[in-house]
N, C-alpha and C positions, 0 to 999 in steps of 0.2 A: 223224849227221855222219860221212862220212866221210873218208881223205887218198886224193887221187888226185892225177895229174900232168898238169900243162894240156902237154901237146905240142906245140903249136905256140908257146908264150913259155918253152917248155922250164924249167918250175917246177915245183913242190910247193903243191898246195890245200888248202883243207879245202871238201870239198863237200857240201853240203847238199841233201837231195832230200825235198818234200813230197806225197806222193800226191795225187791228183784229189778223192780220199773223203775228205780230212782239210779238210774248207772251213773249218772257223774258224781252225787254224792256217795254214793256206793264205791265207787273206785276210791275217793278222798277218806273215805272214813277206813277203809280198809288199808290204806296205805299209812294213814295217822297212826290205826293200831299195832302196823307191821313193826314200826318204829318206837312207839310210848314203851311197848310190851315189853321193851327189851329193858327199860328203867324202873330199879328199885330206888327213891329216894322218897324225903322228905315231902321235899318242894314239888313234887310231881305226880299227877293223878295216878293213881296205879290202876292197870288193867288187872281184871283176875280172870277172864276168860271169853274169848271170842269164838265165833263159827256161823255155821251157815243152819238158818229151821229148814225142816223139810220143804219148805214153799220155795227155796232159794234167798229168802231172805239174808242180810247179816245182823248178827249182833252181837254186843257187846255188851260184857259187863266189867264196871268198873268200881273203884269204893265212892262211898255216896257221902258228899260232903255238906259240912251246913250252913251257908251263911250267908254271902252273895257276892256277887265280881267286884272287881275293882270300878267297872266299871259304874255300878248302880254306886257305892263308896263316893266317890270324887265328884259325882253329879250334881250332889249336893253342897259339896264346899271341898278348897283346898283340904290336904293333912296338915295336921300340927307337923313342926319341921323334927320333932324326935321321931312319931312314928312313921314320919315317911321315909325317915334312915332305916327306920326298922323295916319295913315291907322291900326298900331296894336291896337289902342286906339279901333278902331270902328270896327275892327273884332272881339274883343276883350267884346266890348259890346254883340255884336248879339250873342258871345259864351256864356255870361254872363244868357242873357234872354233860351237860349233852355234850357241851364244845369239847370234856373229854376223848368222846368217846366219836369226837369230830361228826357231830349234825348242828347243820341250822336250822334255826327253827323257821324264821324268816315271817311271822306273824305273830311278835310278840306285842301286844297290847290291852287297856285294863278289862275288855270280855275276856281275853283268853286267861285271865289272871284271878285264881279265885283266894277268896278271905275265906278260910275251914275256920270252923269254930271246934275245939278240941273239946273231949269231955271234961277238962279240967279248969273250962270256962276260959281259956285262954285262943288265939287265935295263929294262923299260919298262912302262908302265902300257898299255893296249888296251880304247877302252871299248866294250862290244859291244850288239846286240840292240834296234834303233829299235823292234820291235813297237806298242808303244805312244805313242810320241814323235807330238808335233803340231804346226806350227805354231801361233807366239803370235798369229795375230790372225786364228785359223778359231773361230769361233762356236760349234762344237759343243764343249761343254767337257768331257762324259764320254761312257760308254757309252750306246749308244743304248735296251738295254736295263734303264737304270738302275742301273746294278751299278757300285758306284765300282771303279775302274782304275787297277790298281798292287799293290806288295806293299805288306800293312799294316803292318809293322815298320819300313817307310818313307816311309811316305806324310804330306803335308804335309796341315796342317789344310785346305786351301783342296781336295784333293783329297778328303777327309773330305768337303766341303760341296759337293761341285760346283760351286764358286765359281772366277771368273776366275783363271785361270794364267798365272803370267810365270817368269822365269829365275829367282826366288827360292823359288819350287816347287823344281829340281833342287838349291837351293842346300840347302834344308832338309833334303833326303835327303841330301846329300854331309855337313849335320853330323852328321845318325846315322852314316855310313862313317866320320867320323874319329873320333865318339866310341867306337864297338867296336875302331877300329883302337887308340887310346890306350889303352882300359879290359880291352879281353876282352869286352864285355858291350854291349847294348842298353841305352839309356836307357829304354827304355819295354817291358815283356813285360805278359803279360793272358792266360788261358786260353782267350780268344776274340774272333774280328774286333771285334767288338762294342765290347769290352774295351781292345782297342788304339786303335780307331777313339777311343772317350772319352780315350784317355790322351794321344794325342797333340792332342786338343781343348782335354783342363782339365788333367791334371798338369803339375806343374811337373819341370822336367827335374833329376835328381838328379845333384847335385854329381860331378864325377868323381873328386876327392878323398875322399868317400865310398864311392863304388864301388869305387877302386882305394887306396886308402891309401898300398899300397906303391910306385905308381910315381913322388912325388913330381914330378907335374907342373909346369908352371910356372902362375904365377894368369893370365899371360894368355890361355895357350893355355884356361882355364877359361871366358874371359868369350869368346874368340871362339865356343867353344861352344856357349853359350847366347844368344848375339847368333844364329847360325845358327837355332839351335831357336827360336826368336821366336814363338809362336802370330802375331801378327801380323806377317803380310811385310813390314810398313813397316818395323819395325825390324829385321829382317833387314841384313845387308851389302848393297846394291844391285847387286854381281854379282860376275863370278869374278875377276874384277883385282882388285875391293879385297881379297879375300880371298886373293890371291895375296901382295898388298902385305903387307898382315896376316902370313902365316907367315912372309916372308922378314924381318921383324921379330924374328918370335920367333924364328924362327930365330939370330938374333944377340945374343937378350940373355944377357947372361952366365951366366943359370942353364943354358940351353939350352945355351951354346957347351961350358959342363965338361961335358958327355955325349958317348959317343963320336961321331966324325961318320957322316954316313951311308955306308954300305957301297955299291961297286959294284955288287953283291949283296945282298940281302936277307939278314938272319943265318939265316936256316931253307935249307934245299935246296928248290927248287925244279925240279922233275923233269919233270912230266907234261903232257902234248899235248894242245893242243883238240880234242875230237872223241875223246880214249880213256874 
């Protein structure tokens, strides 16, 4: 990744270039673009222009954000329980627009999730990297090579079985992002695919009161969690508005309201650029 300067809309990129010889990432990246390109929102990295250099290369450019993943975020300690209402709000949105427009993303978790820092010193959610994302109603449900698709720390029982996929797939993964985002920690670890793949098949999801003792959660924010993790998608939430509905709830019960409220800012410094 690199930043470079689009010249003629006189901006700041982040541009992306995939060699000729790199065909599997080349076909991924290309097929991510096919898809992102087609979303103007918020929450969603915007493309502003892809093709091929004279070498056969791809590339891409896209707006260049400033701060850093979710992932580098959370490494360092749980979120305060406001502002991790606040970041699921707005993943929660950009989930809300794909599933319109019926794609899965099917790889939602905190690398693919970035913290933009605005010019106004304030911050935003940015969901990135369709590589793998599908429409809901194309036939092919996994790898062609048989190889289940996705990261296994998040991947949804139905993606475990190559079994049909709908928007309760991404919803699955978004309840692992909020339960590492609450706890510090993964509901589910295993010293191997294998090992995960089983855990998020037959374990039962442990208590986040267990895990974290000290953050005195609230019990609902507990049951929304396990309603997400659902081995089965039926009882899952049916999509990202009731689960929108859901946190602007808890958001409001009175155990929740005595915690600070969420910060414009995230409580950690958030410094570092897409692409360094």
């Amino acid at each position: 990744m690199w930043h470079a300067q689009d010249t003629q809309q006189l901006r700041s990129v982040a541009l992306k270039i995939v060699p000729l010889e790199d065909a599997p990432e080349l076909v991924r990246t290309r097929h991510g673009i096919s898809i992102s390109a087609g979303f103007d929102h918020e929450h969603i990295a915007r493309v502003y222009e892809h093709g091929f250099t004279e070498t056969g290369a791809l590339y891409c450019a896209m707006e260049r954000l400033r701060g850093r993943s979710l992932q580098r975020v959370i490494e360092q300690r749980p979120l305060r329980l406001g502002d991790a209402l606040a970041v699921a709000d707005q993943i929660l949105r950009a989930l809300e627009h794909i599933h319109e427009a019926r794609i899965i993303h099917r790889d939602i978790k905190p690398t693919n999730l970035y913290i933009d820092l605005t010019q106004r010193d304030r911050w935003r959610v940015k969901l990135l990297d369709f590589g793998i994302a599908c429409h809901m109603d194309m036939v092919w449900l996994g790898d062609p090579t048989g190889r289940i698709v996705g990261t296994p720390e998040y991947l949804a029982p139905e993606q475990v079985l190559a079994g049909p996929l709908d928007q309760r797939t991404d919803l699955y993964q978004f309840g692992v992002v909020l339960y590492r985002m609450l706890t510090g920690r993964l509901p589910f670890t295993a010293h191997s695919r294998r090992g995960l793949y089983e855990a998020h098949l037959e374990a039962p999801v442990p208590p986040m009161y267990t895990v974290a003792p000290d953050r005195d959660l609230p019990l609902s924010a507990e049951r929304l969690v396990q309603r997400l993790l659902a081995k089965d998608r039926a009882h899952r939430p049916a999509s990202a508005s009731e689960v929108r509905r859901a946190l602007r709830d808890l958001a409001g019960e009175p155990q929740a309201a005595r915690r600070r409220p969420a910060t414009t800012r995230l409580s950690m410094p958030v410094t570092e650029e897409l692409g360094t």
